[in-house]
C-alpha positions in Angstrom: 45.3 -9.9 15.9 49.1 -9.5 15.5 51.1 -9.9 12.6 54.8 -10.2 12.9 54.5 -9.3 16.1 52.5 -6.0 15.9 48.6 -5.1 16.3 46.5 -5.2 12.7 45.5 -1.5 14.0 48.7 -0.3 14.4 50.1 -1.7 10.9 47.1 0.4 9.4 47.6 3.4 11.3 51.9 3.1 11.0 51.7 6.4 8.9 49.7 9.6 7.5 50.0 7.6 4.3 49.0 4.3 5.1 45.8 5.3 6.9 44.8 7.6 4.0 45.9 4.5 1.5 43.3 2.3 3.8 40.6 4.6 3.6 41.0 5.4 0.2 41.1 1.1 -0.6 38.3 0.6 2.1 35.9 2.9 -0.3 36.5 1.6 -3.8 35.6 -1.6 -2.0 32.9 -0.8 -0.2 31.2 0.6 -3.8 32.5 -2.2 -5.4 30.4 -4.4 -3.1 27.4 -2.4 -3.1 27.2 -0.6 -6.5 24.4 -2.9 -7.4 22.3 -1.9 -4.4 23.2 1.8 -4.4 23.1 3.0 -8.0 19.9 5.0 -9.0 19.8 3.6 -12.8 20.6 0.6 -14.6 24.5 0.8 -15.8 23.4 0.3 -19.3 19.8 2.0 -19.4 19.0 5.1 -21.5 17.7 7.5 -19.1 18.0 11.2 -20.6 19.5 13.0 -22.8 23.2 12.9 -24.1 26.2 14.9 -22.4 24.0 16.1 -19.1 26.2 18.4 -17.4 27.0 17.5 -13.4 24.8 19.0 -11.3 21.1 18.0 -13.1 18.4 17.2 -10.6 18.0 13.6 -11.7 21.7 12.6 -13.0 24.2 14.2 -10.6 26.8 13.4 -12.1 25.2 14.3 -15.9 25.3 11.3 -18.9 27.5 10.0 -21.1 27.7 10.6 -24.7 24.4 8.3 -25.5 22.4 9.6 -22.2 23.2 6.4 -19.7 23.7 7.5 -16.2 27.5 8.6 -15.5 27.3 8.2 -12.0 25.9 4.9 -11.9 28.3 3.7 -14.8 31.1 4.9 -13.0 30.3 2.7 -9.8 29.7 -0.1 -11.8 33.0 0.4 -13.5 34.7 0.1 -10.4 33.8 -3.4 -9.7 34.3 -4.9 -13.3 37.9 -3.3 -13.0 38.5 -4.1 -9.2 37.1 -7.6 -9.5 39.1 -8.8 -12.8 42.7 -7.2 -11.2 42.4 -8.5 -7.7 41.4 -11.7 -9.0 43.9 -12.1 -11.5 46.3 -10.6 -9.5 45.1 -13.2 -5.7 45.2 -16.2 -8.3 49.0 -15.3 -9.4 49.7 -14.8 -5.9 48.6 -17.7 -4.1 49.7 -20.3 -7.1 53.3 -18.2 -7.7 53.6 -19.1 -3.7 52.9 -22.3 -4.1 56.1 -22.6 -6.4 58.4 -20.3 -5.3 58.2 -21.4 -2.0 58.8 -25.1 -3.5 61.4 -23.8 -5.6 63.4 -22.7 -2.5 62.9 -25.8 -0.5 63.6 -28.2 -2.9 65.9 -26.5 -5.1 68.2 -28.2 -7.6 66.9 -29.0 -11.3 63.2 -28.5 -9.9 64.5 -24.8 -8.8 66.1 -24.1 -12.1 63.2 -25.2 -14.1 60.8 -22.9 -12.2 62.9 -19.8 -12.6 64.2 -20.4 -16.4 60.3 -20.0 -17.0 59.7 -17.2 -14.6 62.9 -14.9 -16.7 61.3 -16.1 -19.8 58.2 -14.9 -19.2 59.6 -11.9 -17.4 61.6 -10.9 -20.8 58.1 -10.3 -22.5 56.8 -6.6 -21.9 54.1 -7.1 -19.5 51.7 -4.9 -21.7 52.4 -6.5 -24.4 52.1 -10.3 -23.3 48.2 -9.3 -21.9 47.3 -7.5 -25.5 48.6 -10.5 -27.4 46.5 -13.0 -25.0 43.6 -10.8 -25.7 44.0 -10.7 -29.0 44.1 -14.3 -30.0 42.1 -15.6 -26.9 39.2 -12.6 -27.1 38.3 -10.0 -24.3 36.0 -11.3 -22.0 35.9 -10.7 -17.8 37.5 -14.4 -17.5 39.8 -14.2 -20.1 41.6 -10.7 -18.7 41.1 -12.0 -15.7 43.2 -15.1 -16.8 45.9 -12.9 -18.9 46.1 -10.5 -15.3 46.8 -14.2 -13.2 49.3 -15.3 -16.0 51.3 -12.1 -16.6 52.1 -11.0 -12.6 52.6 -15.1 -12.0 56.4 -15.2 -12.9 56.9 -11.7 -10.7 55.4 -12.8 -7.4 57.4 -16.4 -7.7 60.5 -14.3 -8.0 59.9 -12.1 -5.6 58.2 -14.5 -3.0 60.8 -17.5 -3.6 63.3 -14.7 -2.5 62.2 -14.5 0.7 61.8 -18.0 1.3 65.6 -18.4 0.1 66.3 -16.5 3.6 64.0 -19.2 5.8 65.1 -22.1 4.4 68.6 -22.7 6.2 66.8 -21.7 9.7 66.4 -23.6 12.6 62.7 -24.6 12.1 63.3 -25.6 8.9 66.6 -27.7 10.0 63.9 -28.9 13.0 61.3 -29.8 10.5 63.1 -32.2 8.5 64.5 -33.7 11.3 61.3 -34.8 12.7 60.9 -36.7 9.0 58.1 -34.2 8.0 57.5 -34.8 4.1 58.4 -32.3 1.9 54.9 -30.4 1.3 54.5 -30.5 5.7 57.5 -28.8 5.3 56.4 -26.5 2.6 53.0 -25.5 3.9 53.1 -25.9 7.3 56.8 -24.1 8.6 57.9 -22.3 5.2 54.5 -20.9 3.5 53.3 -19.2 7.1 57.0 -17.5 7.1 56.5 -15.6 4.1 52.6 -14.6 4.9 53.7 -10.6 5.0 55.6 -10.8 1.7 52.8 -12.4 0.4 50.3 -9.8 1.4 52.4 -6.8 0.2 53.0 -8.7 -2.8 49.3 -8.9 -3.4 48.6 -5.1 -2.5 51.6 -3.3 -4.9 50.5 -5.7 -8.0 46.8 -5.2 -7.5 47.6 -1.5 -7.9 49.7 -2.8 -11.3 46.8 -4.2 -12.4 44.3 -1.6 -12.2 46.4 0.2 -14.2 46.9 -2.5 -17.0 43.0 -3.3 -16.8 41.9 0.1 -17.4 44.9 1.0 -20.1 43.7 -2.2 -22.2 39.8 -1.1 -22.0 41.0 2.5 -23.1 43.0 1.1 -26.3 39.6 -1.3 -27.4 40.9 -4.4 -25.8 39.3 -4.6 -22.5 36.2 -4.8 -21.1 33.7 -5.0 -24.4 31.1 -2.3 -23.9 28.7 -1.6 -23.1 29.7 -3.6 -19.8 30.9 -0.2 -17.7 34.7 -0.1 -17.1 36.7 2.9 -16.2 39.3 2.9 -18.6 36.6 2.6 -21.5 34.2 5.5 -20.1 38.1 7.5 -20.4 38.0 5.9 -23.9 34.3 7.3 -24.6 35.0 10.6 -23.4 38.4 11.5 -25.7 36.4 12.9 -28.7 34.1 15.2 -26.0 36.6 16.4 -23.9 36.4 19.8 -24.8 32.6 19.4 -24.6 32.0 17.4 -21.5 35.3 16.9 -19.7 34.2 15.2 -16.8 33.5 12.1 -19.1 37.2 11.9 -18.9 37.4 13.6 -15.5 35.5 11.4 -13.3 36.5 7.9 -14.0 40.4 9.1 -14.4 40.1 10.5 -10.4 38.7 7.1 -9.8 41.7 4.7 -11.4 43.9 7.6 -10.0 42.7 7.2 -6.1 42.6 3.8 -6.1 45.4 3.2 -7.4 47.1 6.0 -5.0 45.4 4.3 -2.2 47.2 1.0 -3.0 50.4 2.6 -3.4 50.3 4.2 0.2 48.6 0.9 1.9 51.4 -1.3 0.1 54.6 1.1 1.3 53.1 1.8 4.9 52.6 -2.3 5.1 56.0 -2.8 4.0 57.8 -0.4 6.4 55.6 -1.1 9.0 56.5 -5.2 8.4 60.3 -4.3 8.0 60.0 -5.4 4.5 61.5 -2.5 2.7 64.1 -4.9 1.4 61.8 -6.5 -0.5 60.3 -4.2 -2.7 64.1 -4.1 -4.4 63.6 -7.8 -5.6 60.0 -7.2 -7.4 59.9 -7.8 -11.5 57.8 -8.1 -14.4 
């Protein structure tokens, strides 16, 4: 398969820090997928007693403070948190496409409409906008999900419209409306498929936002309710026994902290490796 011109292999192998970025992704996913099958106890069962150090020959990785298995909470946790941020993040992404890529084809009053809303919403702290939408709209998986969509929307039709700025006095684009292809032909078939890498890297360096937003809003009690596992509410558990049982703390910050790392180094090596370098300058919100 080659993108821009180059191998899908050697994209993911461009650097040190992109393979180790894969890898590190390629796991958190894989868990995320299989968690259900692979966990030894129900996420929400009592199975022992409280504060289990690592290392016990039934809970490897101990308990939490009221005796549920930590190991099986914390790979549970990774898909509530995975699953609301790449969703969130793959609906903001695919819709903000939609009308950036619009925006730069069609331009005009229709162009400044679409970015007067995008700096509006871009003038509102991004953690703040998701708290106040979870506030007054409640804290469920589909509701942060929504807030997650609606808060990276305005960035990724910046950033992406951008791009399609630079394709839109080309050739093919000249060609296209020459041939009296309508304006969404024009849109989805030449312009959209231009501005597929952008796209992707978008996707990647925002997911990684998102995690982090995700799991800051379950540590501050307006996240993920309990007792669904999430990893920034098992952080959240842990505060008052850190000096007791750090690695209620420990354990799921490693996890946000990988993943999150991972995302980082898959996003940059994609970038370089694309020649979109240039592009990470024009990202917002």
């Amino acid at each position: 398969m080659l993108v821009n011109g180059k191998s899908l292999g050697a994209i993911l192998t461009h650097s040190p820090g992109t393979t180790v970025g894969v890898i590190l992704v390629s796991l958190h996913l894989l868990n995320a997928l299989f968690a259900p099958l692979l966990i030894p106890y129900g996420e929400t069962q009592l199975v022992g007693q409280p504060m289990l150090e690592p290392g016990h020959a039934n809970f490897l990785l101990g308990t939490d403070v009221i005796g549920r298995d930590f190991l099986s909470r914390l790979m549970m946790g990774g898909r509530t948190s995975i699953t609301v941020a790449m969703v969130g993040v793959l609906g903001a992404v695919l819709i903000g496409t939609f009308f950036a890529v619009s925006a730069a084809y069609i331009g005009g009053f229709y162009d400044d409409v679409i970015m007067r809303i995008v700096d509006t919403k871009l003038s509102i702290p991004g953690i703040l906008f998701v708290a106040l939408f979870v506030v007054g709209f409640g804290r469920s998986v589909t509701v942060l999900t929504i807030v997650i969509g609606l808060s990276y929307f305005p960035g990724a039709v910046r950033t992406i419209r951008s791009q399609a700025m630079t394709q839109v006095p080309l050739a093919y684009v000249k060609a296209a409306r020459l041939r009296g292809e309508s304006t969404l032909s024009v849109i989805f078939r030449e312009l959209t498929p231009n501005v597929v890498e952008v796209v992707v890297v978008e996707f990647a360096i925002r997911t990684s936002s998102a995690i982090l937003i995700v799991s800051a809003l379950s540590f501050l009690g307006l996240g993920i309710s309990p007792p669904t596992p999430d990893w920034g509410l098992m952080v959240s558990e842990g505060v008052n026994q850190i000096y007791q049982a750090p690695w209620l703390i420990l354990f799921p910050a490693v996890f946000i902290s990988t993943l999150v790392v991972g995302l980082n180094f898959a996003s940059d090596g994609l970038a370089n490796a694309l020649g979109l370098d240039a592009a990470r300058g024009l990202h917002g919100g």
